[in-house]
N, C-alpha and C positions, 0 to 999 in steps of 0.2 A: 464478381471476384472468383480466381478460381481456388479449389479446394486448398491447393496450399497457402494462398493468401490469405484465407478463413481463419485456417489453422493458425498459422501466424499473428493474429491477432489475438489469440488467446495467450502470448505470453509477452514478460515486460524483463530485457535480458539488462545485465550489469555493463555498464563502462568507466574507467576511472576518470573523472569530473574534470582534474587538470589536462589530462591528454590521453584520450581514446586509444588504447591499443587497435589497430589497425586491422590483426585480422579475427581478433572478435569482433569488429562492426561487418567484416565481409563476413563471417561465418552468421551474424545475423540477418544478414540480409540476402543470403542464401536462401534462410528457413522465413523470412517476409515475419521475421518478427516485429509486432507494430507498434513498442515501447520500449522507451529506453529507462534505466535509470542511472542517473548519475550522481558515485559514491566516491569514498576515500575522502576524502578532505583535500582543499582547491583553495590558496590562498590568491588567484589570478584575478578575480573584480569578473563585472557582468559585462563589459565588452570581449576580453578572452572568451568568458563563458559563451557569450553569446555566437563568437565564432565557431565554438565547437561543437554547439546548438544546431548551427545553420548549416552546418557539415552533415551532419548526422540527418537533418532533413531533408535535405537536399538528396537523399538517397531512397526517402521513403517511397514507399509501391506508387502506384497509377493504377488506375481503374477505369476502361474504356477513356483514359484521356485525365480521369480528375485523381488529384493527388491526395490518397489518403494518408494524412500528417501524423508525424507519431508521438502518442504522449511522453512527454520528456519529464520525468518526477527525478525527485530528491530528497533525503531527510534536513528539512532545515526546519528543524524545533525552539531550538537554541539551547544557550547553556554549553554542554559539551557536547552535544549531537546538533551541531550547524558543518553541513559540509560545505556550502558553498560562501567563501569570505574574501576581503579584498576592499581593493575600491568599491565604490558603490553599493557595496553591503553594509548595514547595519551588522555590529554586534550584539546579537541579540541573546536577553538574559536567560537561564535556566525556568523551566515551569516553574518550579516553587515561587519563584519572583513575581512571573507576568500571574501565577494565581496570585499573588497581593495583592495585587493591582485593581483599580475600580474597570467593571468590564468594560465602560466605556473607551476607556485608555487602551484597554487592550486590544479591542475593536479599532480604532484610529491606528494602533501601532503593526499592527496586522497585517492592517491597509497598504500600509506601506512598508512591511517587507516583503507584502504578496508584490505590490509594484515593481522591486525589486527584483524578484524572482521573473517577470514578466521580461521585465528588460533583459534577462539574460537568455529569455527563450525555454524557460523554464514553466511549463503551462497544469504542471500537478503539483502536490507537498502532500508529504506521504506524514503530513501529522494534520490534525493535532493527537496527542497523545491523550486515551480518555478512561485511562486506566486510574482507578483510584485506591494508592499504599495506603493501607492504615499506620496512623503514625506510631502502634506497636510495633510494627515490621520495622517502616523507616528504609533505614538505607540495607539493612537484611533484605531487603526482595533486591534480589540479583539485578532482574533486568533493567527497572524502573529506579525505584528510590537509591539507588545507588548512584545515580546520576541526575538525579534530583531531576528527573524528566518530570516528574506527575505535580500538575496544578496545584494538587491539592492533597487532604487527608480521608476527606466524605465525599461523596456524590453531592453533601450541596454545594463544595467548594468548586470542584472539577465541574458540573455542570455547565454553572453558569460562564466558565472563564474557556470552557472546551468550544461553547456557543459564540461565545466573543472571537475567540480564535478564526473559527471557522466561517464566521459571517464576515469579518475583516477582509478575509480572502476572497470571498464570494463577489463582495463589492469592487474587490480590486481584478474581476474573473480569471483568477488560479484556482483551479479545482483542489478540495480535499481528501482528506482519507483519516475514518477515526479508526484509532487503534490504540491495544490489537483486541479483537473480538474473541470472549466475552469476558474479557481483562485481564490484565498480567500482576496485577493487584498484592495478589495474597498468596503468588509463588515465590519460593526461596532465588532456586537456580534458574539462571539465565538460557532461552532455548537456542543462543547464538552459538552457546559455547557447552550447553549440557547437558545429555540426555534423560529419558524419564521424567522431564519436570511435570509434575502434580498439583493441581492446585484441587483438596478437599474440603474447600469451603464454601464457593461460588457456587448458589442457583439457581432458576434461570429464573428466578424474582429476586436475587439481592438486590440492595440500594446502587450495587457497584455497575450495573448494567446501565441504571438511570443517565449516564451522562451519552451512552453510545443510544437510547430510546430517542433523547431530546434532542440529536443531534440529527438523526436520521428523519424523524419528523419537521425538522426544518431544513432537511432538500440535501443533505450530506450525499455525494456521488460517488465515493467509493468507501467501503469497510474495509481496514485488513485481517485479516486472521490470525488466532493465537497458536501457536503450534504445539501449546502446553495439553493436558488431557486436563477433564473436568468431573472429576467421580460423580459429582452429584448433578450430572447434566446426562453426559453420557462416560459411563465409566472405561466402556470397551476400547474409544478411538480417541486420536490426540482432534480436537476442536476441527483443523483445517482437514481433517478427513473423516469429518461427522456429517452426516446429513441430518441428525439431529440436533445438532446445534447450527448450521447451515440453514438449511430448510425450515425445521423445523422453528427454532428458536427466533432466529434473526429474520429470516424471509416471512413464517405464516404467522410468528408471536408478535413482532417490532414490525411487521410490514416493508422490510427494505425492499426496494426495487431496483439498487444501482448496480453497480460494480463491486461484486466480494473478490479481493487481490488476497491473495497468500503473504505471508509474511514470507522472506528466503529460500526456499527451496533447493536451493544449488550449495549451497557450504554448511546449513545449520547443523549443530552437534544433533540438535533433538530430533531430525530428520534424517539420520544418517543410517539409522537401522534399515531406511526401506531403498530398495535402488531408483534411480532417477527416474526410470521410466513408470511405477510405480505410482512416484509421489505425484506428479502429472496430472496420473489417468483417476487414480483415488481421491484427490481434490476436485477434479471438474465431474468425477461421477455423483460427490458431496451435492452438490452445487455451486463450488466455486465457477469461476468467470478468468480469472487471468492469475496465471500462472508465473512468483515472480522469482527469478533463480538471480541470484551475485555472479554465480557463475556459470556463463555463457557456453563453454562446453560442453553440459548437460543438454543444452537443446536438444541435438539430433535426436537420442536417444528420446525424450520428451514426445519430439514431433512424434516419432516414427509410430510411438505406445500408442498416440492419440489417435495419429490416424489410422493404424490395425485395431482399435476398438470400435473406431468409426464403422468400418466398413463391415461388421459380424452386430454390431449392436442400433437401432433404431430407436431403441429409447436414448441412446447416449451423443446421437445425431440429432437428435431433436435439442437435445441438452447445450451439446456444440452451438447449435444456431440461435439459440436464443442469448447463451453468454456472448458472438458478437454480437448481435442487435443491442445488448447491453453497455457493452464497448462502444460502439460506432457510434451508440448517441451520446456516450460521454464525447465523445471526437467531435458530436456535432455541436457540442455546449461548450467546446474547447475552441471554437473557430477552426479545426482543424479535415474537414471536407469541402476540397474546393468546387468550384460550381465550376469549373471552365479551365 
């Protein structure tokens, strides 16, 4: 690969789900960015989807001749955060529901809208969601309970039905992603939409961490990040630009070894104090691995931060190459490195 292809693998850029704006896919593939994600809401079924899937691939890099494929994610949770719907898609119910549910069920039903998601060319899902509201909060925490994302009210709700979720999908091979790390739980305001969100009650042993422990121990291939700060973790930095909750926490406490993806980068309120290029280089200095912005604009600026750190810092090149080898073997668990 050469250095800009590298680079380009460390981020995962925004396109809208029904129909691609045309020169953000050239403007990414400019910068060999080597995931896509696809948002908005899409009421076209998984054959459109799936044409605009194969569009999008069909552009991805070559490498001495073999095609490195690009992961194609999406939030499809259900409830009110299902972007991709139509034919062929289930409507599928809010977390509070599928955590009613016996995990078994939810496991089988999983299954089959990771199928789903498969047929449309869709090879990541950027849930399951493994945050746990206390039912004092409820639908007061902004992000979550307000939309009745979260399984559950405890860690032994969400656990078991985050595990369900996610082995569904395993089965059906679409890769996961639990989020957001290390919960959005027992914050008020939303980091989509608001800045300073604090959350003063998470430690890095609450019960609320158990469902992102139990997940990650059964093979979970990507985490995302909370962009909230965590006083009693680390009080200095918001989560996705901690190395102590990064590294420390998640990587040497919980052992993960996959793929840590950022939550948004390119539009969030909570992120908007720091400039693009920045929020980039301060995530992957964390330890993050792939870097994911809504908005595709911010790339250049991105690229450019990374690779002028690149070239003055050797710890931070080392750090570059092991977030792809991190990537490229999700790409390889994705079927998506061809042989010829």
């Amino acid at each position: 690969m050469t250095a800009s292809q590298r680079v380009g693998q460390l981020f995962m850029g925004g396109v809208t789900a029904s129909q691609p704006d045309q020169a953000r896919v050239r403007l990414m593939r400019q910068y060999h960015v080597g995931s896509v994600f696809l948002g908005g809401r899409s009421k076209s079924g998984t054959k459109a989807t799936r044409t605009v899937v194969d569009g999008l691939q069909a552009q991805a890099d070559t490498v001495t001749g073999h095609r490195v494929g690009l992961l194609v994610s999406t939030d499809q949770e259900g409830g009110q955060v299902q972007v991709l719907s139509g034919p062929g898609f289930s409507t599928m119910p809010s977390g509070l529901v599928q955590g009613s549910w016996p995990t078994s069920k939810l496991r089988t039903e999983a299954a089959g809208w990771a199928q789903q998601l498969k047929a449309a060319g869709v090879n990541l899902n950027l849930a399951p969601v493994a945050d746990v509201v206390p039912a004092s909060l409820g639908r007061s925490n902004g992000p979550i309970g307000r939309y009745d994302r979260e399984f559950g009210h405890t860690a032994a709700t969400v656990t078991p039905h985050s595990d369900a979720f996610a082995a569904g999908f395993g089965q059906a091979g679409v890769l996961v992603t639990l989020k957001h790390f290390p919960g959005l739980g027992n914050v008020r305001g939303n980091t989509d939409t608001t800045a300073n969100v604090v959350d003063s009650v998470t430690t890095s042993t609450s019960s609320s961490i158990g469902p992102f422990a139990s997940g990650i121990k059964a093979g979970a291939p990507f985490v995302m990040m909370s962009s909230a700060r965590y006083t009693k973790i680390d009080p200095k930095r918001q989560a996705v630009f901690s190395p102590t909750v990064i590294q420390g926490l998640l990587r040497k406490s919980l052992g993960f070894k996959g793929v840590v993806i950022s939550d948004d980068l390119g539009k969030a309120v909570a992120v908007k104090a720091v400039n693009p290029a920045d929020r980039a280089v301060n995530f992957l200095s964390a330890g993050g691995d792939m870097v994911l912005t809504v908005e595709p604009n911010t790339i250049p600026a991105m690229v450019k931060a990374v690779q002028a750190r690149m070239a003055h810092s050797a710890a931070f090149r080392t750090q570059v190459d092991q977030s792809v080898h991190r990537i490229l073997t999700a790409k390889q668990r994705a079927g998506l490195l061809s042989c010829g």
